[in-house]
C-alpha positions in Angstrom: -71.7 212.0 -39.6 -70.2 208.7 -38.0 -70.5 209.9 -34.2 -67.5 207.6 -33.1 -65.7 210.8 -34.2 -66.8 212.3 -31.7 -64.0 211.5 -28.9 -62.8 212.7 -25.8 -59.7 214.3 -27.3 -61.3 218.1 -27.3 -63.7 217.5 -24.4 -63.8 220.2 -22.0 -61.1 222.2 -23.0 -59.8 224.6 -20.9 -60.6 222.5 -17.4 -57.0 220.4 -16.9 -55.7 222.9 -14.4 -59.0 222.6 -12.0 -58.0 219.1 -10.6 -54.6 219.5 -10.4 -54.9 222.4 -7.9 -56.8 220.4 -5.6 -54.0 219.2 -3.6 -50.1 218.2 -4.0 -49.3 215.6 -6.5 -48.7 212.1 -4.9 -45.1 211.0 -5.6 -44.8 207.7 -7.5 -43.8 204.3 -5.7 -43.0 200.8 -6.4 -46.1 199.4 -6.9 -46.0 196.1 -8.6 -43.4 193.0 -8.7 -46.0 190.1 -9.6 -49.1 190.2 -12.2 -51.6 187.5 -12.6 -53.8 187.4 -15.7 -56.5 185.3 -16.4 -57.6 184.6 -20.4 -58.2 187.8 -22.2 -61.2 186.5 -24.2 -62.8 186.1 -21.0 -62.5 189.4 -19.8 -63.0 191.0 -23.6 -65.7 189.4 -25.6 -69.3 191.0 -26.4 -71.0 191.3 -23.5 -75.2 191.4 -24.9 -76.3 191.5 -21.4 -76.3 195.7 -21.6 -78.7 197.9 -22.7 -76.5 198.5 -25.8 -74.9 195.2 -26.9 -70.5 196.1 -25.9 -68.8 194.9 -29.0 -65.9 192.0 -28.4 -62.3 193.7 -28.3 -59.8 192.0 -30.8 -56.8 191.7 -27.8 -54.7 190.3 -30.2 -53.6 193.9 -31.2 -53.4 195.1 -27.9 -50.2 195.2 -25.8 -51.1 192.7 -23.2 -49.9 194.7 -20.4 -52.8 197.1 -20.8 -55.1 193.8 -20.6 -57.1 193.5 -17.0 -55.3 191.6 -14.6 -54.6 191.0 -10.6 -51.4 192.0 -9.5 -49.3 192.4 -5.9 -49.5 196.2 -4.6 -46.4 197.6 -2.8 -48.1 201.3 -3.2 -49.4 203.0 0.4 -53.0 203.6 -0.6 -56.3 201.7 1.0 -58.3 199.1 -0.3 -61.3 200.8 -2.4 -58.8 203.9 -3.9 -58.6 204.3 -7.4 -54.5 205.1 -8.1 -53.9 206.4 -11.7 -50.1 206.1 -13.2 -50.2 208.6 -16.5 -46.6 207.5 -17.2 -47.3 203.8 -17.2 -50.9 204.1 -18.5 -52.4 202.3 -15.7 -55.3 202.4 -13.3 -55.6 200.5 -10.4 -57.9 199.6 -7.6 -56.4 198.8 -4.8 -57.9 196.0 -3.1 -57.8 194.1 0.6 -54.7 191.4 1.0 -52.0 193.5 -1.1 -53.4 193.0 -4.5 -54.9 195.4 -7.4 -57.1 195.3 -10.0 -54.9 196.8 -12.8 -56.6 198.4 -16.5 -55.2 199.7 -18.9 -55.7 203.1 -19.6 -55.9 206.6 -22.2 -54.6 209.8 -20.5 -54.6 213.3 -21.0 -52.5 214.8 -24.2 -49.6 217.2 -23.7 -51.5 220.4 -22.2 -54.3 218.5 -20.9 -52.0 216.1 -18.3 -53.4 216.9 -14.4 -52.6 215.5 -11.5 -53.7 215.3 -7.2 -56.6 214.0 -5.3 -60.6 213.8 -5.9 -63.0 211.3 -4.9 -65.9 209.2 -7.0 -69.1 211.7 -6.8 -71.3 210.1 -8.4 -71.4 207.1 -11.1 -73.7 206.5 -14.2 -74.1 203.9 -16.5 -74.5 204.6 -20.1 -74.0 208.3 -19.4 -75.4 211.3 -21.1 -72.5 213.1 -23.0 -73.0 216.8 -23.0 -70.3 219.2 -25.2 -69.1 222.1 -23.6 -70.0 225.7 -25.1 -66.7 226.7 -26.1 -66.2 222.9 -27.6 -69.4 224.0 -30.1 -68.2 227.2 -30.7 -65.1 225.2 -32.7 -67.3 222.9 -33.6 -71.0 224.1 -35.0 -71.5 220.9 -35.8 -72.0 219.6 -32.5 -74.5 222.3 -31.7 -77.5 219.4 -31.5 -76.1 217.5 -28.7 -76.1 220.8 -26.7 -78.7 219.2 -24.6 -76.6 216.2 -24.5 -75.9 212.9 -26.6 -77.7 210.4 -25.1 -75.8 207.2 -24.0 -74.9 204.4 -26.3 -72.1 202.4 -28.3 -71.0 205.5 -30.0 -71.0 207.9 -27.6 -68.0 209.5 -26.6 -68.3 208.7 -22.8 -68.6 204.6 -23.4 -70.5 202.5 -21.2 -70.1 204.0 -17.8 -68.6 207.0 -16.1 -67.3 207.8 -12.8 -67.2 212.0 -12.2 -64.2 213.3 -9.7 -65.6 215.5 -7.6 -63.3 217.9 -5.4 -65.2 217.9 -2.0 -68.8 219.0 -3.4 -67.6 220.3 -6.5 -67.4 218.6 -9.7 -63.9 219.0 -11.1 -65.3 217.9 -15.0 -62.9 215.3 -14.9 -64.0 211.3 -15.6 -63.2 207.9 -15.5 -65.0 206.5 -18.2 -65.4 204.0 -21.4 -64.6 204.9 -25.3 -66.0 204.9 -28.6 -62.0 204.2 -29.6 -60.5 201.5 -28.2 -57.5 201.7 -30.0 -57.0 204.8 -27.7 -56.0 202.8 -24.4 -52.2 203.4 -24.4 -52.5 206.4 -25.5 -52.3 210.3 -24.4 -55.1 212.3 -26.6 -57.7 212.7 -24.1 -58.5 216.3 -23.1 -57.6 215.1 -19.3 -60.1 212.8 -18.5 -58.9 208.9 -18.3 -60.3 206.6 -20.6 -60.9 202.4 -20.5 -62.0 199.7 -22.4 -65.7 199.7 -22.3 -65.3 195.8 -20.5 -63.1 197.5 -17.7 -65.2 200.6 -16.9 -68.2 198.4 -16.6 -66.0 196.0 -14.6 -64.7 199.2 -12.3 -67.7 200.9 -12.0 -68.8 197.2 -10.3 -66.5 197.1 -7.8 -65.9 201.3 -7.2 -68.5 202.9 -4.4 -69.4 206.8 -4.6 -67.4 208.8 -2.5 -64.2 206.0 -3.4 -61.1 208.1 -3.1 -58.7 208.8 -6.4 -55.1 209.4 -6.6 -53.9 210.6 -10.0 -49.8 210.8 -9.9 -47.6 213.0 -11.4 -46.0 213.0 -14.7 -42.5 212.3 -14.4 
């Protein structure tokens, strides 16, 4: 079986409600009025540099405001927090001076939307993608990665992951790449927020463990 099928849109099923009781929702702001974007080929081609080769992302069929760019931030957060917008399918990271680093991002399908506070726990590069037990009961076919898919191109995590952790405990929410890029945009993930394999490995650069995150509310 091709294992790009293997997306995040039935991953951990059943968990969208454990983030979203972790605090009260932050209420949406103004946060941009100016956006500066440097060449998307730059920012998008292969990069052969990893352990598995990141294919080069064809931006031409991409709406160009979920490309990377810089842009002014009104919002109230810190430099160094992550602030998610599932409305406007964007991330950013909030950085010194009154800029962000926006991305483009994939959110959680109807059912699956959460919102509230967490924090970066831990980070991993080319992470290990383990199926939950009631996602291979649906699914017997995915009973030989119970012991986890190891990273790579096609698994379902991407490139890197960040894991949300509420306090000590891990909510089983992620930041992370994708197998399907033409997913950024989109809401089919089962909760978790997805990026282009280039931005994860550019966020997990620049994010530090313990890095606060801000998911807002659906409007």
């Amino acid at each position: 079986m091709r294992l790009s099928t293997l997306s995040r849109r039935s991953f951990i099923a059943g968990a969208p409600l454990a983030l979203a009781a972790c605090s009260t929702p932050t209420v949406r702001s103004n946060l941009v009025v100016a956006s500066y974007q440097p060449s998307a080929s730059s920012i998008y081609g292969e990069i052969d540099t990893e352990p598995f080769p990141v294919p080069a992302i064809d931006t031409s069929e991409i709406d160009p405001e979920l490309l990377r760019q810089t842009v002014d931030y009104e919002g109230p957060h810190a430099p160094g927090t992550i602030v998610v917008d599932p409305d406007a399918r964007f991330l950013y990271h909030v950085r010194d001076g009154g800029r962000a680093t926006r991305y483009g991002v994939g959110v959680g399908r109807e059912g699956f939307a959460w919102s509230g506070r967490a924090r970066v726990g831990r980070k991993a590069e080319w992470p290990t993608w383990t199926p939950p037990a009631s996602m291979i009961k649906r699914r017997p076919d995915l009973k030989e990665y119970a012991g986890g898919m190891p990273g790579g191109i096609e698994n379902p995590l991407g490139a890197r992951a960040l894991y949300l952790y509420d306090g000590d405990r891990d909510t089983l929410f992620r930041l992370h790449g994708t197998n399907e890029p033409e997913s950024i945009g989109q809401a089919v993930s089962s909760g978790c927020i997805r990026l282009f394999n280039q931005d994860i490995i550019d966020l997990h650069r620049r994010v530090a463990v313990g890095a606060p995150v801000v998911v807002l509310q659906h409007s």
